[in-house]
C-alpha positions in Angstrom: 17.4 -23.6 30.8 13.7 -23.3 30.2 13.6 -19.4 31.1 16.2 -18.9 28.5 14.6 -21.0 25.7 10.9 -19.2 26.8 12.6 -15.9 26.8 14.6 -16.5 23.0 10.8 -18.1 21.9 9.1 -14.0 23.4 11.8 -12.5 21.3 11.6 -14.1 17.9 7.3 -13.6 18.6 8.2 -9.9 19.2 10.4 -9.3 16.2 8.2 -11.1 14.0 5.1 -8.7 15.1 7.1 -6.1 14.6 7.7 -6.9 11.0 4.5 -8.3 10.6 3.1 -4.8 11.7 5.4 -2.6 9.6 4.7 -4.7 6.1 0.7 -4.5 7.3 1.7 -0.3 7.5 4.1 -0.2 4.2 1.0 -1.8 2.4 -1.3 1.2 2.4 1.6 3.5 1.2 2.4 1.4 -1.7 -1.1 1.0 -2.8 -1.2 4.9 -2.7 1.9 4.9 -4.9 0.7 2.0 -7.3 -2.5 3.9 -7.7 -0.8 7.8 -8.3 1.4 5.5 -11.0 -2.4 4.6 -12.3 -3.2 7.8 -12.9 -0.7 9.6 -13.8 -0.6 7.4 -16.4 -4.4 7.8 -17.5 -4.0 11.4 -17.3 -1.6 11.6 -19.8 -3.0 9.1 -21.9 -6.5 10.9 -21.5 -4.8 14.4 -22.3 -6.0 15.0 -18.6 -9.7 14.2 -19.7 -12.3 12.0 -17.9 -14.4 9.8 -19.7 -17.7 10.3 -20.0 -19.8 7.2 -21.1 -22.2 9.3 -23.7 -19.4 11.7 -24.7 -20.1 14.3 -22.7 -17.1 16.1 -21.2 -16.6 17.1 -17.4 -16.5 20.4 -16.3 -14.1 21.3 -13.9 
């Protein structure tokens, strides 16, 4: 009785690192996403542009 109750308690531990784990390694893609979505954004609202502060202009 207690192996099968310490073995369903292992399990549930393991699946939850395993989602754990995978939300901690989906995070970094969506924050690239979120960010490309930034910037797409600013580049067509900037006419593809970068500010300059003194209204300068980069050079590419």
């Amino acid at each position: 009785m207690i192996k099968n109750k310490s073995q369903a308690i292992l399990g549930y531990a393991f699946l939850i690192a395993v989602v754990v784990t995978a939300i901690i390694a989906m995070s970094v893609y969506m924050k690239r996403r979120i960010q490309g979505g930034y910037k797409k954004s600013a580049d067509v609202f900037g006419q593809g542009e970068q500010y300059e502060p003194f209204g300068g202009t980069v050079e590419e």
